[in-house]
PLY file of the C-alpha trace (Angstrom):
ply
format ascii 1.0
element vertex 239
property float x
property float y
property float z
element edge 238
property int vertex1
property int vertex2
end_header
-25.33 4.51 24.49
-21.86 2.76 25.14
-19.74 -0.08 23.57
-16.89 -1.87 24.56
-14.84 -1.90 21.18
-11.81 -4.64 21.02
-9.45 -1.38 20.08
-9.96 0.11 23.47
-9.76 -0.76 27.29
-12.29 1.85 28.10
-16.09 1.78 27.00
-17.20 3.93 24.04
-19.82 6.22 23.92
-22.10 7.54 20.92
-21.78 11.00 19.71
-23.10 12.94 16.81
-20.39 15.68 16.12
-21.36 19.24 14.62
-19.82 19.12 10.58
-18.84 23.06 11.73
-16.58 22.09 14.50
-13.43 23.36 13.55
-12.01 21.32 16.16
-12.39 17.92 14.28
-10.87 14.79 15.09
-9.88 11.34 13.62
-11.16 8.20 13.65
-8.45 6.12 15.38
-9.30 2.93 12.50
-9.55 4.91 9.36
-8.06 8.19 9.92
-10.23 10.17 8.09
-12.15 13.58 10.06
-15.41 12.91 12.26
-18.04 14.57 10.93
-21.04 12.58 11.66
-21.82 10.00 14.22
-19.12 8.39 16.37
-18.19 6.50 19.51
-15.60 8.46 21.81
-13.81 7.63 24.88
-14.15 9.93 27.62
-10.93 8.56 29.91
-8.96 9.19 26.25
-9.35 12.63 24.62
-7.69 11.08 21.37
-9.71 7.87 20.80
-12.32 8.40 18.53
-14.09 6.13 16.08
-16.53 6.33 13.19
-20.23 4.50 13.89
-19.33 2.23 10.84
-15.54 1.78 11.45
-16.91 1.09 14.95
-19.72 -1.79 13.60
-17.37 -3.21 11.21
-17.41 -6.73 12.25
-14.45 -7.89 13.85
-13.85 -11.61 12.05
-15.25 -12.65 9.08
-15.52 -16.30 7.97
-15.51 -18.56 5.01
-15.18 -15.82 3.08
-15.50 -16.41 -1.16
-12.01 -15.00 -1.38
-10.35 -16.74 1.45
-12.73 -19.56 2.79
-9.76 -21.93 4.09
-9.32 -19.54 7.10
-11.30 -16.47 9.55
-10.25 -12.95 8.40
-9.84 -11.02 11.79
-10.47 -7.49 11.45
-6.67 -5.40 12.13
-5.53 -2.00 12.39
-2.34 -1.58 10.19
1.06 -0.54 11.38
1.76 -0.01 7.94
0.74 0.00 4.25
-0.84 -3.04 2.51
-1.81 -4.11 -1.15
-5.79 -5.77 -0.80
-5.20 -9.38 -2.66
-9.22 -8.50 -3.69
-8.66 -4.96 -5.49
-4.86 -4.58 -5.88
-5.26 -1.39 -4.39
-2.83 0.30 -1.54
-4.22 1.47 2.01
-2.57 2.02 5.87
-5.95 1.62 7.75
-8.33 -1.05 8.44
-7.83 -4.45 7.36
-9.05 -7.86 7.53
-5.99 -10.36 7.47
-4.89 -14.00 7.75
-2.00 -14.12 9.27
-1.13 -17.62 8.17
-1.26 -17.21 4.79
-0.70 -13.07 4.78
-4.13 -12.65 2.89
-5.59 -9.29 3.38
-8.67 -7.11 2.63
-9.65 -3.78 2.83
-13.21 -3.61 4.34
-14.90 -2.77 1.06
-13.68 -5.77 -0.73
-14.26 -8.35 2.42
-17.85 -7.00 3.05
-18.92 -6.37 -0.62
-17.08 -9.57 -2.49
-19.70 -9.55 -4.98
-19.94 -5.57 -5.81
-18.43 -4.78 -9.11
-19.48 -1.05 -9.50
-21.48 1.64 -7.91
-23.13 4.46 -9.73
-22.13 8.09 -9.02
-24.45 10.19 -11.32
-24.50 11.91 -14.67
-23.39 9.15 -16.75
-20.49 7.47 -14.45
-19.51 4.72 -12.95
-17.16 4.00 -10.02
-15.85 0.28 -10.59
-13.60 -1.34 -8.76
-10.94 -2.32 -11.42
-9.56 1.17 -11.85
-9.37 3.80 -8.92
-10.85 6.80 -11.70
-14.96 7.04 -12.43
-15.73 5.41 -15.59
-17.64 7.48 -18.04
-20.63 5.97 -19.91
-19.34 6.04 -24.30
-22.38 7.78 -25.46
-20.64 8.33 -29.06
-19.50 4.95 -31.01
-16.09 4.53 -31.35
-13.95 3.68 -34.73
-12.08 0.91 -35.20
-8.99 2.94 -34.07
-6.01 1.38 -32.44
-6.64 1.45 -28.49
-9.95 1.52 -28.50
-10.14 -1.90 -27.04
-11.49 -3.31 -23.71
-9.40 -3.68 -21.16
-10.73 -6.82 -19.90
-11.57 -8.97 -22.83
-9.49 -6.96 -25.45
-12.41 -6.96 -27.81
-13.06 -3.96 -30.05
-15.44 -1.61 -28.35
-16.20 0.09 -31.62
-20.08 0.27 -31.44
-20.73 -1.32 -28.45
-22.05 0.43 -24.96
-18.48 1.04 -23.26
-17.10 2.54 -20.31
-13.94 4.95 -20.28
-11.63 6.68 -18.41
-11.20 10.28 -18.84
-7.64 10.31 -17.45
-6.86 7.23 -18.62
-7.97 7.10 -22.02
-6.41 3.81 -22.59
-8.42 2.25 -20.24
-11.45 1.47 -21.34
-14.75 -1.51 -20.69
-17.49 -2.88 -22.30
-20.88 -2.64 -20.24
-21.13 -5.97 -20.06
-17.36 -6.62 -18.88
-17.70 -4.31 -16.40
-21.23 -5.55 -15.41
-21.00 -9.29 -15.76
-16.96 -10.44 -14.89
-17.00 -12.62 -12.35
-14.81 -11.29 -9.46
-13.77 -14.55 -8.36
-13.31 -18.01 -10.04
-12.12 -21.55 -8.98
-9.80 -22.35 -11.90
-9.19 -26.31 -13.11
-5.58 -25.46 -13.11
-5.34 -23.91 -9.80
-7.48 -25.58 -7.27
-6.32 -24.88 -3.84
-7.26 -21.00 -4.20
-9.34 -18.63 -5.71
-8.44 -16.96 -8.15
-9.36 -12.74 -7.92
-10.14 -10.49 -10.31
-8.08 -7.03 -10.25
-5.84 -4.61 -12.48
-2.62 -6.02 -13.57
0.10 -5.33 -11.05
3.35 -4.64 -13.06
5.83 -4.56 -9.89
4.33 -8.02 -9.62
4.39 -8.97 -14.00
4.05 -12.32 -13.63
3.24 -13.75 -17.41
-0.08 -15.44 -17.80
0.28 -18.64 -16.63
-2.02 -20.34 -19.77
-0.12 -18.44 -22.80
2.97 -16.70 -21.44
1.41 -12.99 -22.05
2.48 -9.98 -19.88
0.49 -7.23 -21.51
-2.85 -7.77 -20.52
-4.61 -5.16 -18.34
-6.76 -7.29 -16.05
-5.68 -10.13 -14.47
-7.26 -13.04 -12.33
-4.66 -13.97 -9.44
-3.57 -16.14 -6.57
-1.66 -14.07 -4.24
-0.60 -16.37 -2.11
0.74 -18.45 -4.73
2.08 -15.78 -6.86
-0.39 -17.13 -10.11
-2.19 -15.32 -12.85
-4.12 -15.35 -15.59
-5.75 -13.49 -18.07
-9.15 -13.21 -18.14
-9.52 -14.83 -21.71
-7.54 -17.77 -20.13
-8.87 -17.54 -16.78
-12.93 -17.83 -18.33
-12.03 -20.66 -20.49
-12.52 -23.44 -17.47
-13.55 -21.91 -14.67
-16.04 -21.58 -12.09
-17.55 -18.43 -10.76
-17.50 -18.13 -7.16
-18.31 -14.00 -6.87
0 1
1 2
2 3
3 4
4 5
5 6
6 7
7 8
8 9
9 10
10 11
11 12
12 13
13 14
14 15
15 16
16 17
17 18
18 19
19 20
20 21
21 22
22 23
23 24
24 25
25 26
26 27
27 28
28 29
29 30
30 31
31 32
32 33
33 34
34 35
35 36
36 37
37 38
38 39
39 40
40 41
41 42
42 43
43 44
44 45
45 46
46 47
47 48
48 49
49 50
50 51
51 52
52 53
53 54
54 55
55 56
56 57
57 58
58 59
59 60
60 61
61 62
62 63
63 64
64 65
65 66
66 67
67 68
68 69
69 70
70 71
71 72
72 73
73 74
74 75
75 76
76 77
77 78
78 79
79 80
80 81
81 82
82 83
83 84
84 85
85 86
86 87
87 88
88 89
89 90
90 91
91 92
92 93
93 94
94 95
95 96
96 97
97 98
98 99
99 100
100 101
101 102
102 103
103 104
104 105
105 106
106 107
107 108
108 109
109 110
110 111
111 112
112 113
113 114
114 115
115 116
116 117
117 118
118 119
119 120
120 121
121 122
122 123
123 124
124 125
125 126
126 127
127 128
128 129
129 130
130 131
131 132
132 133
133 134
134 135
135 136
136 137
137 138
138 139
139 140
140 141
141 142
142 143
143 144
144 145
145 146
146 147
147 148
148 149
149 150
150 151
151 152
152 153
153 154
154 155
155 156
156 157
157 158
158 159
159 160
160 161
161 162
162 163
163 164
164 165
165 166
166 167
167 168
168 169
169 170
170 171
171 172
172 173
173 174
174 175
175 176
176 177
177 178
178 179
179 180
180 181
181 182
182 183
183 184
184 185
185 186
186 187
187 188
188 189
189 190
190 191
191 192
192 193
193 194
194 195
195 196
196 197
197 198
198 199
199 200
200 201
201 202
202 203
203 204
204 205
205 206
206 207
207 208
208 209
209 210
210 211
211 212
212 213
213 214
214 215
215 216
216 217
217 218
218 219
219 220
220 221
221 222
222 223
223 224
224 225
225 226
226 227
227 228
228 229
229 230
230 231
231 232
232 233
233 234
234 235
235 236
236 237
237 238
């Protein structure tokens, strides 16, 4: 079976490696070892790409966190901050070049997916870049042990925590239930996404002024933010 891949001149053909081939090679879009199934070139020795890097689709449109534009599907020349997560990558991306709006593939592909579940009482959610641990003891009113995204007490309430990050910590039903993108009264040409407060960024909330608050719900493109107390007050949930 062979595809012709926008990447590469030369057709692609399907391959399932052997996991004990010590001899392993990288996927030209993500970088990471082949170890499964993958598309190969057989004119070029050194271009090699995952089935699912491979499928990823190469423009995405009207998407919930960018619908004014298409999101083309690029390969990075360099490292980029996702405006969905916050978080920091060098592969894959989808990107507007207009408006310099990028996404790793996760975030453009799953807008809606808050969380997956890893086993044995733990969560991995996309606000923090640790797995969450389920609270099976309840907490005291002790200083800190408040939830990062509504900074309510989580002092007998189902909660999530971090076991490296003790500070970080979320109800169930924050982590569960937070909408990860809103249309805000007071900021209607964008969305507004959900992610971990940025402090090289530390722009103050732009409702009350505060710069201390964990989670934030931002405009990257028009350098806005708001905590999620503000953010929820008058708002509509678009993911």
């Amino acid at each position: 079976m062979e595809i012709q891949h926008f990447s590469h001149k030369h057709p692609l053909t399907f391959k399932i490696m052997n996991p004990s081939d010590t001899n392993s090679v990288s996927c030209y879009a993500c970088r990471k070892s082949c170890v499964d199934l993958i598309y190969s070139c057989k004119v070029c020795n050194g271009h090699h790409l995952h089935k699912s890097c491979a499928e990823l689709p190469e423009k995405i449109t009207e998407h919930p966190f960018h619908p004014a534009h298409p999101l083309p599907l690029v390969f990075s020349g360099g490292s980029y901050a996702c405006c969905g997560c916050g978080k920091w990558d060098s592969t894959l991306l989808y990107w507007c070049k207009a408006c310099n709006f990028t996404l790793s593939p996760d975030c453009a592909l799953k807008p809606t997916l808050k969380y997956e579940f890893l086993g044995q009482g733990q969560i991995r959610h996309f606000l923090h870049k640790h797995p969450l641990s389920f609270m099976e003891t309840k907490l005291t009113n002790a200083a800190g042990d408040v939830c990062s995204a509504c900074e309510k007490s989580c002092s007998g309430k189902m909660s999530y925590y971090c076991r490296q990050c003790p500070s970080f910590k979320l109800h169930r039903s924050c982590a569960e239930q937070l909408p990860r993108a809103i249309q805000h009264i007071f900021h209607m040409q964008h969305p507004m996404i959900l992610r971990a407060k940025d402090y090289t960024f530390d722009r103050p909330c732009h409702t009350c002024k505060r710069t201390d608050n964990a989670l934030t719900y931002r405009c990257s493109m028009c350098r806005i933010e708001m905590d999620p107390t503000c953010a929820l007050a008058t708002s509509t949930n678009i993911a």
